[in-house]
C-alpha positions as CSV (number, residue, x, y, z in Angstrom):
1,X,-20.9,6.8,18.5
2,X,-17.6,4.9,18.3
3,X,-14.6,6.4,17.2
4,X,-12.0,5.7,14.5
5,X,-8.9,7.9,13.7
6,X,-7.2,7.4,10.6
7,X,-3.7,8.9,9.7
8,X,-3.8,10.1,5.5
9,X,-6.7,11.7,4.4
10,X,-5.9,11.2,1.0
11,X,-7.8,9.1,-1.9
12,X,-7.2,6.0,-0.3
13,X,-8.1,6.9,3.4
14,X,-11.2,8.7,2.6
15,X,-12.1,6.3,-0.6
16,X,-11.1,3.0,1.3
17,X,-10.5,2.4,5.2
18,X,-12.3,5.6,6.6
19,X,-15.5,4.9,4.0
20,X,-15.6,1.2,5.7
21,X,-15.3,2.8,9.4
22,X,-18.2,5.1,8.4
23,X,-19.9,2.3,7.3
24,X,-19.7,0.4,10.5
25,X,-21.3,3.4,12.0
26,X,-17.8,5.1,13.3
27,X,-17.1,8.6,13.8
28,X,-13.8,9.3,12.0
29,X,-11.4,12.0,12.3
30,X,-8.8,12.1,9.9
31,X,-5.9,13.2,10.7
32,X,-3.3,14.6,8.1
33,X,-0.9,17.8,7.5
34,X,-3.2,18.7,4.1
35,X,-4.6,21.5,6.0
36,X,-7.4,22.2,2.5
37,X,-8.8,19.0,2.8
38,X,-8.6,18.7,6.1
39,X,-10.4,22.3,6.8
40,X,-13.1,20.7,3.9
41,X,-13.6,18.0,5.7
42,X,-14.6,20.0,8.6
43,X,-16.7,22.0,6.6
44,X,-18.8,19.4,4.2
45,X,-18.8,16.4,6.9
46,X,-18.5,14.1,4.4
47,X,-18.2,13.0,0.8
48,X,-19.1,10.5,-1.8
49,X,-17.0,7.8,-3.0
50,X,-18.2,6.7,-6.2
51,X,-17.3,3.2,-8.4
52,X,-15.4,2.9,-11.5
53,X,-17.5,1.0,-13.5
54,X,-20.4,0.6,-16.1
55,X,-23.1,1.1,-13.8
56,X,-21.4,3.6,-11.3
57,X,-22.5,3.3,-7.6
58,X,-22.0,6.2,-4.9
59,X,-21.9,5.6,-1.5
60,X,-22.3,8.5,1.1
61,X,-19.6,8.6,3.8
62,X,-20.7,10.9,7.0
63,X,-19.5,11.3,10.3
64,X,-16.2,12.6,9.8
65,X,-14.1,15.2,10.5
66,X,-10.4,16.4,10.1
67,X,-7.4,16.9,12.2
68,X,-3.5,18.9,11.3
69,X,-1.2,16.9,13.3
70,X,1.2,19.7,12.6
71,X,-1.1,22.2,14.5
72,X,-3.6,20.4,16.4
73,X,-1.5,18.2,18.7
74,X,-3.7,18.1,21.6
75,X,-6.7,17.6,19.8
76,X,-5.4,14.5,17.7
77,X,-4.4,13.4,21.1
78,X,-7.9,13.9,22.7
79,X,-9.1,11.9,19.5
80,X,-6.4,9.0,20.4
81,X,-7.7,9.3,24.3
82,X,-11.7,8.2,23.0
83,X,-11.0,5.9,19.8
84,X,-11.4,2.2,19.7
85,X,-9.5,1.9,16.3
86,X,-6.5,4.0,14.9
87,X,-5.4,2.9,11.4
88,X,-3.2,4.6,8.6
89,X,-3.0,4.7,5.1
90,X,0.2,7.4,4.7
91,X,2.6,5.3,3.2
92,X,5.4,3.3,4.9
93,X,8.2,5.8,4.8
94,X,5.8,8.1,7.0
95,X,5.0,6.1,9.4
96,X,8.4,7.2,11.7
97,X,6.8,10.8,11.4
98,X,3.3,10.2,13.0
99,X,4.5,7.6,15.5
100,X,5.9,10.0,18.2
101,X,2.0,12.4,18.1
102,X,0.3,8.3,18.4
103,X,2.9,7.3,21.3
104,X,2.0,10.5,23.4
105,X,-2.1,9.8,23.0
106,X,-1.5,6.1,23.7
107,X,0.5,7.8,27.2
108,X,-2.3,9.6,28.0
109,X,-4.9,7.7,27.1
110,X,-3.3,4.2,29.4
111,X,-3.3,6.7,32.6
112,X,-7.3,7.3,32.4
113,X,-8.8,3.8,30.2
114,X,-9.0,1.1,30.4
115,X,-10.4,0.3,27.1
116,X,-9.4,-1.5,24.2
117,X,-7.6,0.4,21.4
118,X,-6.8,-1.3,18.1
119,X,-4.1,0.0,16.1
120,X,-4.0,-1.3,12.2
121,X,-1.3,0.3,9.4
122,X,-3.5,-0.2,6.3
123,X,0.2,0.1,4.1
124,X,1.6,-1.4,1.2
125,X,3.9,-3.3,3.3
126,X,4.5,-6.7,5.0
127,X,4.4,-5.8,8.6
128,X,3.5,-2.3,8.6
129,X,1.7,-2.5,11.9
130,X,5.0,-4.3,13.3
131,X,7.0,-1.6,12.0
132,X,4.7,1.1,13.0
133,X,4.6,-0.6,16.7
134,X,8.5,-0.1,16.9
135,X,8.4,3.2,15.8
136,X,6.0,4.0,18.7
137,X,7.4,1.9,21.9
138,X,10.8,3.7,20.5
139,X,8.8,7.0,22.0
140,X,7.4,5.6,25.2
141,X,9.0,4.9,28.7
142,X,8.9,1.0,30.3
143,X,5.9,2.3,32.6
144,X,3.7,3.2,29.7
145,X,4.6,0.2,27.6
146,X,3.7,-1.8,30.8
147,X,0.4,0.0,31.2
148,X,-0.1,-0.6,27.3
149,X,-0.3,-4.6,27.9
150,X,-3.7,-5.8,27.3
151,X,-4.9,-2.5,26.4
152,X,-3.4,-1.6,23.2
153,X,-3.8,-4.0,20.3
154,X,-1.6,-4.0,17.3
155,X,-2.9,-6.2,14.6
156,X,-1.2,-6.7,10.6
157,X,-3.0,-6.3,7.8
158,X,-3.5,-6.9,4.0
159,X,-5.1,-3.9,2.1
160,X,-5.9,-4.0,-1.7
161,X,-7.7,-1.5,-3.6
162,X,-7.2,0.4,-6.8
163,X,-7.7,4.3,-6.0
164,X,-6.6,6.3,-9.5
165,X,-5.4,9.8,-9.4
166,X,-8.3,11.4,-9.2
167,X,-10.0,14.3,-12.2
168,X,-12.6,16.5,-9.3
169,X,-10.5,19.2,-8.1
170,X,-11.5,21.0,-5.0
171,X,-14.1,18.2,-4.5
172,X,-13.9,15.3,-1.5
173,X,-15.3,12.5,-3.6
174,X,-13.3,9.2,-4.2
175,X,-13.5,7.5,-7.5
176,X,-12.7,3.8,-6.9
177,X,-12.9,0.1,-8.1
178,X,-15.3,-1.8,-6.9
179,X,-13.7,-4.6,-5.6
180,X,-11.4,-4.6,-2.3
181,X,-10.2,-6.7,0.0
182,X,-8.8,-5.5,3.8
183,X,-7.7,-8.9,5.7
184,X,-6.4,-8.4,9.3
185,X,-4.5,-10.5,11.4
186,X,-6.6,-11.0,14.7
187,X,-9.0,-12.6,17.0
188,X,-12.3,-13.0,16.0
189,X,-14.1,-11.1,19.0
190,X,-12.4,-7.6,17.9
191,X,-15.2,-5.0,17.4
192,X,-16.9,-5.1,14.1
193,X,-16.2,-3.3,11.1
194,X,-18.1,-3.5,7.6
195,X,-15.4,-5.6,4.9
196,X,-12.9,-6.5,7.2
197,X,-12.0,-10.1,7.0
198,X,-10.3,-11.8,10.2
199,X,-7.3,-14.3,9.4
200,X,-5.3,-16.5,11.9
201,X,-2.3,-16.1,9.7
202,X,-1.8,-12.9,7.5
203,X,1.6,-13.9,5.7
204,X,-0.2,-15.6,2.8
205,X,-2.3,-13.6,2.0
206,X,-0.4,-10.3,2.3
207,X,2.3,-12.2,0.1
208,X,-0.3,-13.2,-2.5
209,X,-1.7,-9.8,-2.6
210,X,1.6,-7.9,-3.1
211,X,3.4,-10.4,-5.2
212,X,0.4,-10.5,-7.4
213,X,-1.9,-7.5,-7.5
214,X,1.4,-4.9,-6.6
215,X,3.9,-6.6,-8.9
216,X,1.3,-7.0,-11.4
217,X,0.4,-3.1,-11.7
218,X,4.3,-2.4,-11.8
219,X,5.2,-4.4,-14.1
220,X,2.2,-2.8,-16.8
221,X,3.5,0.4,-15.2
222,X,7.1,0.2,-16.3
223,X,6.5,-1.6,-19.7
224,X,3.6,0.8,-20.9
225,X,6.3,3.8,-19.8
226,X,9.0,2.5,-21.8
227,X,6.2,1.9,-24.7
228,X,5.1,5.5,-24.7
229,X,1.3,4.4,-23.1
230,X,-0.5,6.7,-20.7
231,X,-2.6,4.3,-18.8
232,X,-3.4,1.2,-17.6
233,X,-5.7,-0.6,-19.5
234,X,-4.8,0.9,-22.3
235,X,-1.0,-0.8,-22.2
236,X,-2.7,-4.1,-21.4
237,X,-3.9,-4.0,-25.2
238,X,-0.4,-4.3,-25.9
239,X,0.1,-8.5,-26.0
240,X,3.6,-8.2,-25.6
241,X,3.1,-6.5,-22.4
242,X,0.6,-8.6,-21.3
243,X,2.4,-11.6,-22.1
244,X,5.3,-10.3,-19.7
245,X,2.4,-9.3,-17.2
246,X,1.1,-13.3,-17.3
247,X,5.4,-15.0,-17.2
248,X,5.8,-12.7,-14.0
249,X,2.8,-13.6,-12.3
250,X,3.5,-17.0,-12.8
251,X,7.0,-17.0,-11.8
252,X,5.5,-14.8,-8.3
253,X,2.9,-17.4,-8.6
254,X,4.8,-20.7,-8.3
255,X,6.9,-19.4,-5.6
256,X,3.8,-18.3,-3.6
257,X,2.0,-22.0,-4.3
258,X,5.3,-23.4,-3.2
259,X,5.5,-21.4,-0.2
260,X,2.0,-21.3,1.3
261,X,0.7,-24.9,-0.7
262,X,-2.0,-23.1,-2.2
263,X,-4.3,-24.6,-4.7
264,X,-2.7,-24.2,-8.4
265,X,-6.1,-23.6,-9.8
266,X,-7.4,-21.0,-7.2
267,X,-4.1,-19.1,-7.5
268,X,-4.3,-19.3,-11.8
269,X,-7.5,-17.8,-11.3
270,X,-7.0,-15.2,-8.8
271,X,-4.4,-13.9,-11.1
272,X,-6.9,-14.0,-13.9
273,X,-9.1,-11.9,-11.8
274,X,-6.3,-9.3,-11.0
275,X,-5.6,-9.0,-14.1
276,X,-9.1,-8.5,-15.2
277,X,-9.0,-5.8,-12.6
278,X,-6.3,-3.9,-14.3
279,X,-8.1,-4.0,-18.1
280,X,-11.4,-1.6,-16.3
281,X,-10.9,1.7,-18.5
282,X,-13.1,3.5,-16.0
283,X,-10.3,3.7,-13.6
284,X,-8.6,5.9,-16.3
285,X,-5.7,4.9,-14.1
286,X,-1.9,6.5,-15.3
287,X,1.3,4.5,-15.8
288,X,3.5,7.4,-14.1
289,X,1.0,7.4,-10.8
290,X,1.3,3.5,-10.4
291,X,5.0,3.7,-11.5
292,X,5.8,6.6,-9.1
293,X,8.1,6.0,-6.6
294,X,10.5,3.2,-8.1
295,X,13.3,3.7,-5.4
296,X,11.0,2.4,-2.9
297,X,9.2,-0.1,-5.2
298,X,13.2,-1.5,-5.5
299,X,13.4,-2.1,-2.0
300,X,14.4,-5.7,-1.0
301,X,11.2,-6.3,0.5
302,X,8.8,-4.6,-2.1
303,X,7.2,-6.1,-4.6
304,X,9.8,-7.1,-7.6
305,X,12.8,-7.8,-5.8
306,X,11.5,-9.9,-3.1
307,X,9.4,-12.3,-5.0
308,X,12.4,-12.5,-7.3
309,X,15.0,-13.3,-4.5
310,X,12.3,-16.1,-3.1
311,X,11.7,-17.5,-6.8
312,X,15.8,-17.8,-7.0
313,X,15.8,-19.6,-3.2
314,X,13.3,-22.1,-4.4
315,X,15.0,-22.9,-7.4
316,X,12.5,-21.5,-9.5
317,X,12.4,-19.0,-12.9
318,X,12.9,-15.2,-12.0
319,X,13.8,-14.4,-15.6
320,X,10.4,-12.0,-16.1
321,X,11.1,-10.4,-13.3
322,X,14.6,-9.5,-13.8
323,X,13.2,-8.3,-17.0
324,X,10.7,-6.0,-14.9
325,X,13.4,-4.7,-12.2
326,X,15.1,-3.5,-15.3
327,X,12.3,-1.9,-16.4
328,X,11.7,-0.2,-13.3
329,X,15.2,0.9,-13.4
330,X,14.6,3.1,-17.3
331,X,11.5,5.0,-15.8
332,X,12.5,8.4,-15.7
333,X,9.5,11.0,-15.8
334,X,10.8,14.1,-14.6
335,X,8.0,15.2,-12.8
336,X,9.3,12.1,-9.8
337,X,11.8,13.3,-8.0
338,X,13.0,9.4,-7.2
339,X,12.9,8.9,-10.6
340,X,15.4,11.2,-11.3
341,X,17.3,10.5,-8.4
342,X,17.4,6.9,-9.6
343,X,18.4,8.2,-13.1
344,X,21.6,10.6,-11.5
345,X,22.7,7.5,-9.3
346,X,23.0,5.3,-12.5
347,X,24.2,7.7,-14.7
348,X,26.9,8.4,-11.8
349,X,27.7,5.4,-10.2
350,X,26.3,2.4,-12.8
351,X,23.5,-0.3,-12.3
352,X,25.5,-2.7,-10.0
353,X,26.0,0.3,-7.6
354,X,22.0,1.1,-7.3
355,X,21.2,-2.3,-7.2
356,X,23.2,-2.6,-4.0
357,X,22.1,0.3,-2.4
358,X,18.3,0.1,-3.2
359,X,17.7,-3.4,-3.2
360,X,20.5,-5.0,-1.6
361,X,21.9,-7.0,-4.3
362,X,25.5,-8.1,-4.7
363,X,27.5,-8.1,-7.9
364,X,27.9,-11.5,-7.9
365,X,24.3,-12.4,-7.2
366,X,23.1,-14.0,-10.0
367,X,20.0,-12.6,-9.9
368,X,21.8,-8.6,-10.7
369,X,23.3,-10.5,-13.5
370,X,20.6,-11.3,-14.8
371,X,19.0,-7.7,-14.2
372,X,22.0,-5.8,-15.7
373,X,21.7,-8.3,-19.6
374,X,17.7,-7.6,-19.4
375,X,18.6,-3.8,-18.2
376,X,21.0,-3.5,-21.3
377,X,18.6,-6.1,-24.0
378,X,15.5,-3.3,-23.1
379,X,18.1,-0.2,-23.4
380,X,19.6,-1.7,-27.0
């Protein structure tokens, strides 16, 4: 059987990438520091992932197994020796952390194979797999990297599905929405794998999917926060909010039609769809969970502050999403720790400060203008 390791066995490995490997008839071995699920996985040998809908469908994923790259060095290496994928779904900011354990398998593995090895980071992030292959060759000698050439494929991708925090303690099972969509930048001839789509050129649609279906879920996120709301679909029924969900989709919108020249219609619609998405009240999904994290999510090349710094470029309205970085810059649940880091550096050092050293905006940009009068309008 053909092999697939995946880095995060969390919801979104096991309910997302790792179900599709299974799928495509793939051993997987997951590989994580959780050391409970990991044991369960061990144990049970699979799990079900299950559909957030109506008419709820379960799919059975087998042939899998678990790895603690905190204890089980070798072993995750022995995995890396006999795979013919590795992806990850961990998060960016861990990808630095896992790189070194995937730099010494890919060493070992280059001095006995001779085999293809295809290495995917299934992230929230333009470039992950770029980023994750720095991380990596920053580990390995010229002689390895040498042996590496035409052996060890790294390919982008574009991942996109909603997993909610999840109500089944102690259990495996994944409760997911139905739809997804995992695009990869790569030849055609690559071996198959059940709902991966192959793409010449990722950059539009990994733009479209972030500066839509990302932004989009934020920007419910931080209003329904602000409005006292606990979940998704329930702040949607708000038509205030949703009106400010539909003026920043269209301002990520006509920079992305700009950008890539895609069809007007086919973009209004595919933002019609996302937002469809969201409204499903069987996801149960929370504001705080898809809020969580906002230091990151106000990164310069995340999903609010990067569309809004391209809509600016092209001359074009980034007035709803100055409205939403604001937004993003009140939510304060105490239970996220970058929350309340974000809170102590604002109450200490002010909004133009943060807004320099999170997302990289000057003073005199008049996009942190513009942030700072919709900051204090939402505060007043």
């Amino acid at each position: 059987m053909k092999q697939a390791v995946h880095f995060g066995a969390g919801n979104i490995g096991r309910g997302f990438i790792g179900a599709l490997f299974s799928q495509s008839n793939y051993h997987v071995t997951f590989v994580d520091i959780a050391e409970k699920i990991i044991n369960q996985l061990n144990t049970d040998e699979g799990y079900n992932v299950i559909t957030a809908a109506e008419h709820p469908e379960t799919l059975a994923v087998q042939n899998v197994s678990g790895l603690n790259n905190l204890t089980q060095e070798q072993a995750v290496i022995k995995a890396i020796k006999e795979a013919t994928y590795i992806t990850t779904a961990i998060g960016p900011n861990v990808l630095p952390r896992i790189a070194p354990l995937i730099a010494k398998g890919l060493a070992e593995r280059v001095k006995t194979s001779d085999e293809n090895l295809y290495i995917i980071a299934c992230e929230n992030q333009i470039s992950a797999t770029d980023l994750l292959k720095g991380y990596i060759f920053d580990a390995l000698d010229e002689e390895t990297k040498a042996h590496m050439v035409n052996k060890v494929f790294f390919f982008n991708s574009a991942v996109d599905r909603i997993v909610p925090i999840q109500h089944n303690q102690g259990s495996l099972d994944v409760l997911v929405e139905s739809y997804y969509e995992w695009v990869v930048e790569a030849p055609e001839d690559i071996p198959f794998v059940e709902g991966m789509t192959i793409v010449p050129d990722l950059a539009p649609f990994i733009e479209r999917k972030l500066f839509t279906v990302n932004t989009g879920h934020a920007v419910i996120a931080y209003f329904g926060y602000l409005k006292g709301k606990e979940t998704i679909d329930q702040t949607l029924r708000d038509s205030d909010i949703y009106e400010q969900v539909q003026q920043t989709l269209r301002e990520t919108g006509d920079y992305l039609i700009k950008r890539y020249a895609l069809d007007r219609e086919e973009h209004e619609a595919y933002i019609v769809k996302i937002i469809e998405r969201f409204k499903n009240p069987h996801l149960n999904d929370s504001v705080k969970r898809v809020g969580r994290a906002p230091i990151r999510k106000l990164g310069p090349q995340d999903r609010l502050i990067r569309p809004a710094l391209e809509a600016k470029k092209a001359g074009l309205s980034y007035t709803y999403l100055a409205k939403a970085i604001a937004a993003a810059l009140l939510f304060d649940p105490q239970e996220d720790k970058e929350a309340m880091k974000l809170q102590a550096n604002i109450h200490e050092y002010g909004i133009e400060y943060v807004l320099k050293e999170v997302s990289g905006l000057e003073a005199s940009n008049d996009l942190t203008k513009e942030i700072i009068a919709q900051y204090n309008a939402l505060k007043s």
